[in-house]
Residue frames relative to the residue before (quaternion, step in Angstrom):
aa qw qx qy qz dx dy dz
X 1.0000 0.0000 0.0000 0.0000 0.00 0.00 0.00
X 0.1615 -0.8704 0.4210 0.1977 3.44 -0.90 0.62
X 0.6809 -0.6088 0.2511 0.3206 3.46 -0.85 1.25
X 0.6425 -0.4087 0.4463 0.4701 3.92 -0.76 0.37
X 0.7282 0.5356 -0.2852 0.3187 3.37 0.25 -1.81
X 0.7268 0.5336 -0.1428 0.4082 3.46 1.22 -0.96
X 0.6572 0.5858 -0.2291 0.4152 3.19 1.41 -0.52
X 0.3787 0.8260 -0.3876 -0.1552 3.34 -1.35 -0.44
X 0.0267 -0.8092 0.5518 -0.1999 3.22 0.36 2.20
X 0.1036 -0.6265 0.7658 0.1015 3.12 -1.83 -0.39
X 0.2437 0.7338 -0.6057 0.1879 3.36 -0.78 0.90
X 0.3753 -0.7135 0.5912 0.0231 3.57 -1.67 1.51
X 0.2043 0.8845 -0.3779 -0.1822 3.45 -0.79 0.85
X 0.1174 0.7469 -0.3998 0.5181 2.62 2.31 1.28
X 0.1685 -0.7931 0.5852 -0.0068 4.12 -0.96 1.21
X 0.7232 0.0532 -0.1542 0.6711 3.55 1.15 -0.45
X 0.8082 0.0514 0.1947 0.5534 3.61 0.27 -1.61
X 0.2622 -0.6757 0.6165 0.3077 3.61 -1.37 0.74
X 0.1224 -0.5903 0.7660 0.2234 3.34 -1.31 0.21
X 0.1086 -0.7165 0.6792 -0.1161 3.60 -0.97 1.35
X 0.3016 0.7695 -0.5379 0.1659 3.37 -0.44 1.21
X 0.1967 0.7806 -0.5568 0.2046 3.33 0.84 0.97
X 0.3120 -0.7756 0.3981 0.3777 3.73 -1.23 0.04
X 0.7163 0.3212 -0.3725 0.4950 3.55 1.00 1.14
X 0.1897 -0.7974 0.5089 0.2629 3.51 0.13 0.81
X 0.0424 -0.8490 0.5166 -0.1025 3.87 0.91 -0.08
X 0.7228 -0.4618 0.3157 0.4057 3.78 -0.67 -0.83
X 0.7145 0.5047 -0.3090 0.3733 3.56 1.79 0.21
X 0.7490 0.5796 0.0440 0.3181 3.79 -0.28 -0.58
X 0.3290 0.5700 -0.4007 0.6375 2.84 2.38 0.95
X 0.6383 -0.5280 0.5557 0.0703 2.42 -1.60 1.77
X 0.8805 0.1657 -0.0458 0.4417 3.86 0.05 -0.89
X 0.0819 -0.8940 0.4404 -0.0112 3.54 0.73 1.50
X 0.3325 0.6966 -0.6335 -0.0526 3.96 -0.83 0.48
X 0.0907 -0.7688 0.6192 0.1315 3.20 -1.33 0.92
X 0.6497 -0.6807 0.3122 0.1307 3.35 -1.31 0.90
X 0.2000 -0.7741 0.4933 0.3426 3.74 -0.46 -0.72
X 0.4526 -0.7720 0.3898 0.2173 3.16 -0.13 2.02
X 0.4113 0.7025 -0.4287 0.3919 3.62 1.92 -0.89
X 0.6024 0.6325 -0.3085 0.3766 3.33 0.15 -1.07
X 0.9467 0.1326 -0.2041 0.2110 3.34 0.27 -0.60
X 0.8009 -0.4940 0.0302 0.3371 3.16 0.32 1.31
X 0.8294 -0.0480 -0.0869 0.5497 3.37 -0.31 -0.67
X 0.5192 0.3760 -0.5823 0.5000 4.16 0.58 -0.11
X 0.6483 0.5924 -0.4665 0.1054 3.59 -0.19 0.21
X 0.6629 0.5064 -0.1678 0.5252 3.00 1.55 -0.63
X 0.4443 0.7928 -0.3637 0.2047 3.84 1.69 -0.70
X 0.7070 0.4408 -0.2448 0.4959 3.61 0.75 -1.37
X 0.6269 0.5198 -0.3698 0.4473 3.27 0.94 -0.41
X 0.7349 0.4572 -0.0925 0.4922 3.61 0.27 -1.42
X 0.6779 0.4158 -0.2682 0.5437 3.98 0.78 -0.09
X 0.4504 0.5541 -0.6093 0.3447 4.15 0.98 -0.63
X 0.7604 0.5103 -0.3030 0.2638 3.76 0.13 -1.32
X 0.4830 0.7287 -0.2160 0.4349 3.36 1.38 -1.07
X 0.7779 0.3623 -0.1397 0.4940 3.50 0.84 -1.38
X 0.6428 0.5098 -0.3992 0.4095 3.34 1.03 -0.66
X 0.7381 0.4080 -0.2048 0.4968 3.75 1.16 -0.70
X 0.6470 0.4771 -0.3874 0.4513 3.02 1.13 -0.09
X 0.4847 0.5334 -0.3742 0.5836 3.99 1.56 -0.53
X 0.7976 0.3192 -0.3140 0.4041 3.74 0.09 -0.80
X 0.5492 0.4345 -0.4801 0.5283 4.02 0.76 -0.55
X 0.7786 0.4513 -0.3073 0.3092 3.79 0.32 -0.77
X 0.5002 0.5855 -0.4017 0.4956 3.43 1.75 -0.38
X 0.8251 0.3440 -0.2115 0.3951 3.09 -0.01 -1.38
X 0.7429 0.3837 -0.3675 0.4072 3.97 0.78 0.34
X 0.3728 0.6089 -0.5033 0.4869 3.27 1.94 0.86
X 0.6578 0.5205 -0.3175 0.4422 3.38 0.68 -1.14
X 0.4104 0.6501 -0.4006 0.4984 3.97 1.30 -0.56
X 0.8959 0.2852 -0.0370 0.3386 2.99 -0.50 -2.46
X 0.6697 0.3464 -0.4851 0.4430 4.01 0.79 -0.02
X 0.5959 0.5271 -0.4491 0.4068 3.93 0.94 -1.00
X 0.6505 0.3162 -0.4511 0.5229 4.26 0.66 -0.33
X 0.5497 0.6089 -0.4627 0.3361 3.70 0.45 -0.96
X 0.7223 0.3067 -0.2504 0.5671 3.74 0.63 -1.06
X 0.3995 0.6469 -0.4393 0.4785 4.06 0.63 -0.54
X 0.9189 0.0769 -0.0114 0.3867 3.61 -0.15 -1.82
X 0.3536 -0.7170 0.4982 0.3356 3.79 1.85 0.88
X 0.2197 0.5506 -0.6957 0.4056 3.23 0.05 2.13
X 0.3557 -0.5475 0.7178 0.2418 3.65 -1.27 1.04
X 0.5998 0.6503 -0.3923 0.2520 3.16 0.08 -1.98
X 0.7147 0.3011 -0.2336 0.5866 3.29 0.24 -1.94
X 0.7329 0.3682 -0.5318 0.2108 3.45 -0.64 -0.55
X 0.5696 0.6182 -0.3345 0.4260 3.47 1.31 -1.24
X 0.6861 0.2385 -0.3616 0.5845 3.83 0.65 -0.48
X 0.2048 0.7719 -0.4523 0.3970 3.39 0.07 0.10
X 0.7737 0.3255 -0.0341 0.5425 2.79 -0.66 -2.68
X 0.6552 0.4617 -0.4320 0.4135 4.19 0.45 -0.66
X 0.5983 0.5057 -0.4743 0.4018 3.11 0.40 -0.95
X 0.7127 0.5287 -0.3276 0.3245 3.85 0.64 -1.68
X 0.7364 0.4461 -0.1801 0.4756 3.28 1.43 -0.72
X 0.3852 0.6455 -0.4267 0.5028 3.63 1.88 0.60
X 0.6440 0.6441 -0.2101 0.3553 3.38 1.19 -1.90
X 0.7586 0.2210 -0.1209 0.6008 3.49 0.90 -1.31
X 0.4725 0.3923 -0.5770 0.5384 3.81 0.77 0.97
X 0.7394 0.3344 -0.3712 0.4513 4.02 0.48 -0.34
X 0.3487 0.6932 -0.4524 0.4396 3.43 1.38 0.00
X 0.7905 0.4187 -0.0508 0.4441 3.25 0.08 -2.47
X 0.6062 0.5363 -0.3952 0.4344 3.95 1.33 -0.43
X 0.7019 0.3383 -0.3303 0.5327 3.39 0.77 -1.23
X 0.6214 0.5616 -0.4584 0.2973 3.62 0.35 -0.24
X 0.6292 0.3673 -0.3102 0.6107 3.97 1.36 -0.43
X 0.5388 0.5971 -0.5039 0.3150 3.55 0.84 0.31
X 0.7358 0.4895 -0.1364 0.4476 3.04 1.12 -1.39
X 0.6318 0.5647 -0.3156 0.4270 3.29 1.57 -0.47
X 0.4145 0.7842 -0.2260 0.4025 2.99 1.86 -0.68
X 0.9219 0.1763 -0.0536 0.3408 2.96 0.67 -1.46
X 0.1420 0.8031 -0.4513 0.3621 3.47 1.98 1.33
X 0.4854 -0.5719 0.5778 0.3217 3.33 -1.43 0.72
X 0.6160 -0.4050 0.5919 0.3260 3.24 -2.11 0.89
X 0.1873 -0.7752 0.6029 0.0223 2.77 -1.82 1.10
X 0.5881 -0.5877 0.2745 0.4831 4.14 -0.05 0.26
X 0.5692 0.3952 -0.3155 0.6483 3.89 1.61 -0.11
X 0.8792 0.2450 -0.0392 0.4067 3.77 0.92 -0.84
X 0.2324 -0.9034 0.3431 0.1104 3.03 1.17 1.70
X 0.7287 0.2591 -0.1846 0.6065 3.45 1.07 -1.02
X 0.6545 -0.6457 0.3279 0.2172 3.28 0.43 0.53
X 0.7197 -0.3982 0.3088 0.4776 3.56 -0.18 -0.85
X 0.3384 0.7706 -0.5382 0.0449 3.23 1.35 -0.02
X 0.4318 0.6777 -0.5250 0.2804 3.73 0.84 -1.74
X 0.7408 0.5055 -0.4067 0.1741 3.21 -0.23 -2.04
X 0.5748 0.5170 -0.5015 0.3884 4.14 0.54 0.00
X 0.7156 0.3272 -0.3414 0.5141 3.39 0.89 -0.83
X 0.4393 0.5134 -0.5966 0.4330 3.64 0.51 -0.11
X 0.6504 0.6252 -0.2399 0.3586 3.39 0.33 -1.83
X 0.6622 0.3427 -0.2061 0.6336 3.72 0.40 -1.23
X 0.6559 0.2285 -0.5245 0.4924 4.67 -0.59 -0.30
X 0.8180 0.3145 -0.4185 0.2385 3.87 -0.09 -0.15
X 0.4396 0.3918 -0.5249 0.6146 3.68 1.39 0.13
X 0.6644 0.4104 -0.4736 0.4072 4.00 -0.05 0.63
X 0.5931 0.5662 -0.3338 0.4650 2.99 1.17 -0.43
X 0.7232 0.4785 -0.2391 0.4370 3.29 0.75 -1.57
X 0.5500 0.4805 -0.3710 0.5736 4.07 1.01 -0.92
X 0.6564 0.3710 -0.4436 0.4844 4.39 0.09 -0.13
X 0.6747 0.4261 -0.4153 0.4367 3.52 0.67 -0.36
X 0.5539 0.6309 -0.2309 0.4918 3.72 1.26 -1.01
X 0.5737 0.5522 -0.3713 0.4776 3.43 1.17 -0.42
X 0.8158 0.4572 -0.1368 0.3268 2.94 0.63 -1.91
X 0.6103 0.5100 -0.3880 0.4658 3.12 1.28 -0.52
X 0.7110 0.4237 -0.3595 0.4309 3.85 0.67 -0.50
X 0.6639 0.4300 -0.4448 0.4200 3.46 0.63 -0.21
X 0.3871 0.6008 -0.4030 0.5716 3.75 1.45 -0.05
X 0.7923 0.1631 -0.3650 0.4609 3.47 -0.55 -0.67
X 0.5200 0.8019 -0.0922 0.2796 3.42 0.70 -0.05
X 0.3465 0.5410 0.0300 0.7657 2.23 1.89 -1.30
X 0.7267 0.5060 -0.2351 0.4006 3.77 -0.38 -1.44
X 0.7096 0.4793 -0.2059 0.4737 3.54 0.75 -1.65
X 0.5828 0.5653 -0.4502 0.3716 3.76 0.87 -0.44
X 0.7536 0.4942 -0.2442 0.3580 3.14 0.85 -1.30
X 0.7305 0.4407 -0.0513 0.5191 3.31 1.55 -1.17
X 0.1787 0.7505 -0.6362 -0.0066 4.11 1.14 -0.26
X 0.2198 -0.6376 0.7301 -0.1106 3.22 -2.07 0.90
X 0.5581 -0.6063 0.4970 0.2719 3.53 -0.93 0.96
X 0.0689 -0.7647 0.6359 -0.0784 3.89 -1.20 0.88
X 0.3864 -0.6777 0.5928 0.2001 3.42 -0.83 1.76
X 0.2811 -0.7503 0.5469 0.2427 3.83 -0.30 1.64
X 0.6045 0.6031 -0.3293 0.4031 3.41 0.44 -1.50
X 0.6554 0.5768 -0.2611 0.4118 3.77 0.65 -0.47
X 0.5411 0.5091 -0.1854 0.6431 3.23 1.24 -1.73
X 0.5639 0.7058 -0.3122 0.2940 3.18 0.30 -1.20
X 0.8713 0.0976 0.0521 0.4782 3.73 0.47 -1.89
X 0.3048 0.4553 -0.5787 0.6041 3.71 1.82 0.74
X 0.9297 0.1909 -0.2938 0.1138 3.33 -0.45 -1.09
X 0.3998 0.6497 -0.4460 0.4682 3.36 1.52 0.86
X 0.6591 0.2878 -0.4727 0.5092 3.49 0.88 -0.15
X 0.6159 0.4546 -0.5029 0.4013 3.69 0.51 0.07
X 0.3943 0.4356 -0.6356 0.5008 3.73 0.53 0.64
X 0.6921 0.5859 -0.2964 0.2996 3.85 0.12 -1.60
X 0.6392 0.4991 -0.0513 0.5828 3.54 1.45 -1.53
X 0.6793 0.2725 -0.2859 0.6185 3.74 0.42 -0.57
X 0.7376 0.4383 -0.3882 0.3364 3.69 -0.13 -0.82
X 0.5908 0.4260 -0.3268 0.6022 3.74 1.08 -1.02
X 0.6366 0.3268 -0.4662 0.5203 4.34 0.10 -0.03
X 0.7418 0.3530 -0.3827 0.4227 3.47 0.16 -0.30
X 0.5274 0.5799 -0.3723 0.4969 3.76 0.91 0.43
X 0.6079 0.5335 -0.3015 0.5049 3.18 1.09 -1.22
X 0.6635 0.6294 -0.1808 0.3619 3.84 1.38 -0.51
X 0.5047 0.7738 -0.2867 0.2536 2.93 1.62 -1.06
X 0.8744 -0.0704 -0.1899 0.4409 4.08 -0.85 0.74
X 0.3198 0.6691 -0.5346 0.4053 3.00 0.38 1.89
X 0.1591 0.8352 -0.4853 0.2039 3.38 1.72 0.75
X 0.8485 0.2414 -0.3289 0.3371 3.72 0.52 -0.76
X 0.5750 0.4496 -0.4935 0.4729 3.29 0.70 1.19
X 0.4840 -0.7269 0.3821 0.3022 3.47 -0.80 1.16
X 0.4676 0.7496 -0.2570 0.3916 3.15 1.19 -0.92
X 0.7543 0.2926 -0.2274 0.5420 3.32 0.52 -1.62
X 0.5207 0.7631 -0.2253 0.3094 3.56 0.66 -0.87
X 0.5638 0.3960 -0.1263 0.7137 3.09 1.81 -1.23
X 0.5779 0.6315 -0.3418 0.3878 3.32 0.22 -0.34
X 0.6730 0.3299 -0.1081 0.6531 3.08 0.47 -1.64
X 0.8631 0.3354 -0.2588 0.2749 3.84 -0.15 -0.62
X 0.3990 0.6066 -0.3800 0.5731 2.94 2.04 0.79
X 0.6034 0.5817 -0.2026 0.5064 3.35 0.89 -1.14
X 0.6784 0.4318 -0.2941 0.5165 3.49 0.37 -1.64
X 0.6131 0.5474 -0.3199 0.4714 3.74 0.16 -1.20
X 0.8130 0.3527 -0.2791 0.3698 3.57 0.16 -1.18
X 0.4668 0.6315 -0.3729 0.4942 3.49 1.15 -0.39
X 0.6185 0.5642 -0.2290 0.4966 3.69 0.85 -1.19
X 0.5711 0.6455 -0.3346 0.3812 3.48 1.01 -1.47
X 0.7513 0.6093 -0.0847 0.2389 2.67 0.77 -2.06
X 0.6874 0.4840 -0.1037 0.5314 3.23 1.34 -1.25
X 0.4867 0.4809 -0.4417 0.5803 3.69 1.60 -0.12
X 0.6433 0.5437 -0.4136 0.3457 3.60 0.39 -1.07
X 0.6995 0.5249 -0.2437 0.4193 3.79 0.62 -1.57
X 0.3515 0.8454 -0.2566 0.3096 3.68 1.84 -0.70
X 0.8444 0.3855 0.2066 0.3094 1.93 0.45 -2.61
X 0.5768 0.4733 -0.2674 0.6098 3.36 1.64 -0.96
X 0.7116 0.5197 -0.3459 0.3223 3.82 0.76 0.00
X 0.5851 0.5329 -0.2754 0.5458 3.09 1.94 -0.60
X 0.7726 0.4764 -0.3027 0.2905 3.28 0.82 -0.77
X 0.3410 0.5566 -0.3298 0.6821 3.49 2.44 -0.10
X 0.6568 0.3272 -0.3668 0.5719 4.02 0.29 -0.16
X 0.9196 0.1037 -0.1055 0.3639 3.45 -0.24 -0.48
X 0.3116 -0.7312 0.5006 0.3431 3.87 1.38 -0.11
X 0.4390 0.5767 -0.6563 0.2094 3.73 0.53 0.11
X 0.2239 -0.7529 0.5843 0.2040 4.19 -0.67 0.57
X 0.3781 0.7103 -0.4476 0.3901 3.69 1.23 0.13
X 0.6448 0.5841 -0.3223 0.3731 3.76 0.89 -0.71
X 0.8229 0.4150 -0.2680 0.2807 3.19 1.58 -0.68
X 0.3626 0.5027 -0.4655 0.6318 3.24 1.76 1.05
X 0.7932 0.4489 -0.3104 0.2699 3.19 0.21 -0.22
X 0.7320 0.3217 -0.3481 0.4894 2.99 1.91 0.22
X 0.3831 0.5778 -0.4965 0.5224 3.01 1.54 0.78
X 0.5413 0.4369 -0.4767 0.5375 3.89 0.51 0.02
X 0.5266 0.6992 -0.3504 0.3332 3.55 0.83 -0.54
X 0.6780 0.3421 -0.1547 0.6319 3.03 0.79 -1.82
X 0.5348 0.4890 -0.5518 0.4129 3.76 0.02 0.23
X 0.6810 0.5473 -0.3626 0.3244 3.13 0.59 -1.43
X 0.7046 0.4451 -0.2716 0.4813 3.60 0.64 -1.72
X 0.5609 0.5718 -0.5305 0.2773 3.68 0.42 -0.50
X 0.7506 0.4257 -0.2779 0.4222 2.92 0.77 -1.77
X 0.6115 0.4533 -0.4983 0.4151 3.65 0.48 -0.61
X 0.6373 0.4905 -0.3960 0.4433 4.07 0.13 -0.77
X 0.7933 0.3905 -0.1628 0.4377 3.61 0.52 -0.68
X 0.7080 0.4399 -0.4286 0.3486 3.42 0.61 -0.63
X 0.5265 0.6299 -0.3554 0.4469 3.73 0.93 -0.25
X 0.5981 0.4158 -0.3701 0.5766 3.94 1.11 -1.06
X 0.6047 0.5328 -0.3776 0.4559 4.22 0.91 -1.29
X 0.7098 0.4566 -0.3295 0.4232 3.99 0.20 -0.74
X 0.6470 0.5330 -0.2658 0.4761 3.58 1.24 -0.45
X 0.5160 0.6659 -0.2136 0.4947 3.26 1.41 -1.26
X 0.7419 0.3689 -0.3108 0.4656 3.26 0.32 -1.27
X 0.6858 0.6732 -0.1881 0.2026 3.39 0.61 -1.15
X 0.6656 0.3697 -0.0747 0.6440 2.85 1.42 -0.87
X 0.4752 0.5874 -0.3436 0.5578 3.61 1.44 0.47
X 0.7357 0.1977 -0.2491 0.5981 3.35 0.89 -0.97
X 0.5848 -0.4593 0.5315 0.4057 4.14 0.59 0.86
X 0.2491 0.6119 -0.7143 0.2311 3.66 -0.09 1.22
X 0.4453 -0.6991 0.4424 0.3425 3.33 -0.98 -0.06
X 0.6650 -0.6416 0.1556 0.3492 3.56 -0.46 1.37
X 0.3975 -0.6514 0.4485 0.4653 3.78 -0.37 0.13
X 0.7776 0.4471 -0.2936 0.3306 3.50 0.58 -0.37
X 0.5593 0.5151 -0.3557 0.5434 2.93 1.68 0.77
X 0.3849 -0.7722 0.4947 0.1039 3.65 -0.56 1.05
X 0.1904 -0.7904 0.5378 0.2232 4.15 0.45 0.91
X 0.7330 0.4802 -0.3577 0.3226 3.49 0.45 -1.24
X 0.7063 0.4534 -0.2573 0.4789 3.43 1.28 -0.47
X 0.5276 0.3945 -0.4669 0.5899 3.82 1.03 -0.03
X 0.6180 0.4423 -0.5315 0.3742 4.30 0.35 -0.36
X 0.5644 0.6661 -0.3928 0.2890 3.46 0.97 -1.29
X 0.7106 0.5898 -0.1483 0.3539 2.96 1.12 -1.94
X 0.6257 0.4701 -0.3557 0.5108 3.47 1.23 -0.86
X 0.6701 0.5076 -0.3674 0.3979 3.52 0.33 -1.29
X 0.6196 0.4638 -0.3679 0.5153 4.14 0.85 -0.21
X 0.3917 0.6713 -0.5865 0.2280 3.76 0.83 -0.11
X 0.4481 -0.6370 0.4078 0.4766 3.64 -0.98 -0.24
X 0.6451 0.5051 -0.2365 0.5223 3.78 -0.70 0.82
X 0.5841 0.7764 -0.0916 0.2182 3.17 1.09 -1.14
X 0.3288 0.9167 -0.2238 0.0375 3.55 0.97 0.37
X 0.6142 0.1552 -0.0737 0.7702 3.25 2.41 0.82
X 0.1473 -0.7443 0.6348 -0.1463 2.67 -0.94 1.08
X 0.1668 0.6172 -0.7371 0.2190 4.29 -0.16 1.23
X 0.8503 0.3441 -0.3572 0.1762 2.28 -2.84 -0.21
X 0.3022 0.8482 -0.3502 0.2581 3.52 1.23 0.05
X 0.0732 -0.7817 0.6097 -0.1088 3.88 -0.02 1.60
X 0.0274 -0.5955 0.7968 0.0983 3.91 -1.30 0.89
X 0.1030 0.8586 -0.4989 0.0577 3.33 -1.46 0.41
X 0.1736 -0.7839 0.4975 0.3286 3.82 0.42 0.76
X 0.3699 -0.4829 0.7556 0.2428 3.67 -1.86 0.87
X 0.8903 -0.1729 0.0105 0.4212 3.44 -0.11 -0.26
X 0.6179 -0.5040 0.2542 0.5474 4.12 -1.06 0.16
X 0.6200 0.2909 -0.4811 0.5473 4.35 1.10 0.99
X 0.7532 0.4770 -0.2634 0.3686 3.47 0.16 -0.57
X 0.1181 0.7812 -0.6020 -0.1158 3.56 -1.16 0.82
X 0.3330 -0.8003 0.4378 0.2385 3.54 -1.57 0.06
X 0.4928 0.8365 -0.1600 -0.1785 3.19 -1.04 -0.75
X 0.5733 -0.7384 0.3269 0.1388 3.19 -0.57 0.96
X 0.1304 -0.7899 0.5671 -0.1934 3.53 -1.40 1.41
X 0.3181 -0.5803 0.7376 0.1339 3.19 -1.80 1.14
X 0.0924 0.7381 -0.6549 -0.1334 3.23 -0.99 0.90
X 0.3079 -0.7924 0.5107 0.1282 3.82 -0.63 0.31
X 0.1051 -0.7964 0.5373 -0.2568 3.25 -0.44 1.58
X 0.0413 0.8426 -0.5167 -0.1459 3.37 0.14 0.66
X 0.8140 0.1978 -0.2529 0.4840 3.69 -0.88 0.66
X 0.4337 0.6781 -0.4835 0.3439 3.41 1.47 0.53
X 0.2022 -0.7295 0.6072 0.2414 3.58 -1.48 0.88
X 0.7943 -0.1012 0.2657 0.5369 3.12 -1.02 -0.92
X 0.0401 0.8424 -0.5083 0.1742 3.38 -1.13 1.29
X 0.0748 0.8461 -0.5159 0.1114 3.78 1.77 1.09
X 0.5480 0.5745 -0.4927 0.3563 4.14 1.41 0.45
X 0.5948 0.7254 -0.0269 0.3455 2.86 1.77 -1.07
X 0.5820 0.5075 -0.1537 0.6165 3.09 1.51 -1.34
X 0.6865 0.5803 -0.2056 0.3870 3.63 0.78 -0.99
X 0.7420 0.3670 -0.2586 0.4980 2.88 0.94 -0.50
X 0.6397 0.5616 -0.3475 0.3933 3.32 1.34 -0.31
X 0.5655 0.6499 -0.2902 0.4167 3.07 1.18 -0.63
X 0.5038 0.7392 -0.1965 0.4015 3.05 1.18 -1.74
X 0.7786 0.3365 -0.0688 0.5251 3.50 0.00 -2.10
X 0.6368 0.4310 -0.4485 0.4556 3.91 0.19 -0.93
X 0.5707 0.5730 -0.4556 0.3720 4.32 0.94 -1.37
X 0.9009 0.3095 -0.1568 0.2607 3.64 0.83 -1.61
X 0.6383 0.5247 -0.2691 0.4948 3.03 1.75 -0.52
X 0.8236 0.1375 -0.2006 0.5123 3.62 0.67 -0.37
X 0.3575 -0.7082 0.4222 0.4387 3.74 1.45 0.51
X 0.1132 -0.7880 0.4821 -0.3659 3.57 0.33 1.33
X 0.4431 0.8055 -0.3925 0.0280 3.54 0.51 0.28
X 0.6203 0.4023 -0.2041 0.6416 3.57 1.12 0.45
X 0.0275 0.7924 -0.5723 0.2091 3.68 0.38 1.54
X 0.1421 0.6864 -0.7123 -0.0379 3.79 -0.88 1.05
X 0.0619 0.7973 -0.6002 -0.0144 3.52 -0.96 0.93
X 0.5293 -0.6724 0.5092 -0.0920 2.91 -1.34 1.72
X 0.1377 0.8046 -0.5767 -0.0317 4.24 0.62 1.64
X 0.0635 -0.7995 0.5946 0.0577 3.34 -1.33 0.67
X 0.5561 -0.6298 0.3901 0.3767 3.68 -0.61 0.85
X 0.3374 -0.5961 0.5652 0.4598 3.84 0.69 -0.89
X 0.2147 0.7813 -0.5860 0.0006 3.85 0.42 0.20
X 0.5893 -0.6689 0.3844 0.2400 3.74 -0.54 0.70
X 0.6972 0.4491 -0.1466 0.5392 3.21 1.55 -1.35
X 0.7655 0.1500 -0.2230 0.5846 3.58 0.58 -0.38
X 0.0437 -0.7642 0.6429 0.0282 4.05 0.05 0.90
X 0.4224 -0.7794 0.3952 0.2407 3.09 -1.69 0.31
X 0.5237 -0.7462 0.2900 0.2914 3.55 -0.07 0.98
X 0.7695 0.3692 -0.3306 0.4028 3.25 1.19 -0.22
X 0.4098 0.7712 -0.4473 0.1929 3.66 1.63 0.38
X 0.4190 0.7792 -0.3519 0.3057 3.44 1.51 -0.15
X 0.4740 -0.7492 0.3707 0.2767 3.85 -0.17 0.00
X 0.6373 0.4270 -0.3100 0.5617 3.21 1.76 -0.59
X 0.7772 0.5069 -0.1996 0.3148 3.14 0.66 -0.47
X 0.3327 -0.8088 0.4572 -0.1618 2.93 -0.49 1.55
């Protein structure tokens, strides 16, 4: 079978009027089918490719300077360090679980798994959100804990772990750099980028507290690194979900892909109209277009496909022509009805 990404037809098998009466309009069972070439549109095209190498060096620099930053963190009775640390440990198996929906991402359809495996990025991308809210909660806990309880901290230590984790986070979060329209990467890099910051609060903080012995600073910049997590992350987590429950993408404008249909030639309605990401690059979607006295029209479809792939990166178009007969209407032109 060959992959959307690879394809690009258009084809009508509707001669005067569809009658569409399945009982899920979902993604099958349209009369007037064009799919795009995701190739076509620029930069998501090159992502799964251009990121495999990224993750592998970015998991292994980030492995091997957890094991660094928690074995001194406990050594020199640093939260801070341990609290970033534990993020970092919980970066490693978020770039783990990223590259792992990438690659799943980019598996051939199967006869149970028409699209294949795309989902698995956005699957991949709500549980590294998931797992960074728990990572929060758990550092602002001990944290919490350390106020009540402070404990001396070898600074000068803290000090030269958490300066190579600027060096170690900041180079992984480069290795990330224009992968903005995938959430996935995006997290990635804005995990990385963020943690580098961490890092440089931590080295901050171990210097003030060698200047002034106050040991309060080091809960208080472990509430820190909660703080930025959640702010860096909760924006990639609100997307996640979204595109989990088949929102339509933010970087896709609806009112301006209907417009666009309703200008087709022939065109004189436009219903039933689903956007939806296959995965955190890929979007779809499907239309009733109404045409009355329209036949077959595979010039028509093409071009729609075509323009929705480049203008609204659109890359998996199923449109659905119906005449508008009066006598046999379509049940799903209604707006509520789903």
């Amino acid at each position: 079978m060959t992959e959307p990404s690879a394809q690009s037809h258009s084809h009508d098998r509707h001669a005067g009027h569809a009658h569409h009466d399945h009982a899920h309009h979902g993604h099958a069972a349209h009369a007037g089918h064009g799919h795009a070439s995701h190739a076509g549109h620029g930069h998501h095209h090159h992502a799964p490719k251009d990121f495999g190498r990224a993750f592998a060096v970015g998991t292994v620099l980030n492995a091997a300077f957890v094991a660094v930053e928690i074995g001194y963190g406990l050594s020199s009775n640093s939260l801070a360090l341990v609290a970033d640390g534990l993020h970092n440990l919980a970066d490693v198996g978020g770039l783990v679980i990223a590259w792992a929906g990438m690659v799943l991402a980019r598996r051939r359809p199967t006869p149970t798994r028409t699209y294949g495996y795309r989902r698995a990025s956005i699957l991949c991308a709500l549980i590294n959100a998931a797992f960074l809210l728990l990572a929060v909660g758990a550092i602002a806990y001990e944290a919490l804990m350390r106020v009540w309880h402070p404990q001396p901290l070898a600074t000068t230590t803290v000090m030269v772990v958490s300066g190579i984790g600027i060096l170690v986070n900041g180079a992984t979060a480069l290795l990330f750099l224009g992968g903005s329209h995938d959430i996935n990467i995006r997290g990635a890099f804005l995990h990385m980028a963020g943690d580098a910051g961490v890092s440089l609060g931590v080295v901050v903080s171990a210097f003030l507290i060698g200047l002034t012995g106050w040991l309060w600073i080091d809960p208080a910049a472990s509430l820190a690194i909660a703080a930025i997590i959640l702010f860096s992350s909760w924006d990639v987590a609100r997307q996640a979900v979204n595109l989990a429950m088949d929102a339509v993408p933010e970087n896709v404008d609806r009112r301006a892909v209907e417009a666009f249909l309703g200008e087709l030639p022939g065109v004189g309605e436009v219903h039933d109209v689903h956007i939806w990401a296959m995965s955190t690059t890929e979007t779809a979607l499907t239309a009733h277009l109404v045409r009355p006295g329209a036949g077959l029209d595979d010039a028509l479809l093409t071009q729609a496909s075509t323009a929705l792939r480049e203008r609204f990166g659109i890359a998996h178009v199923t449109l659905q022509i119906e005449a508008g007969d009066p006598a046999h209407p379509c049940r799903f032109a209604p707006d509520e009805v789903v």
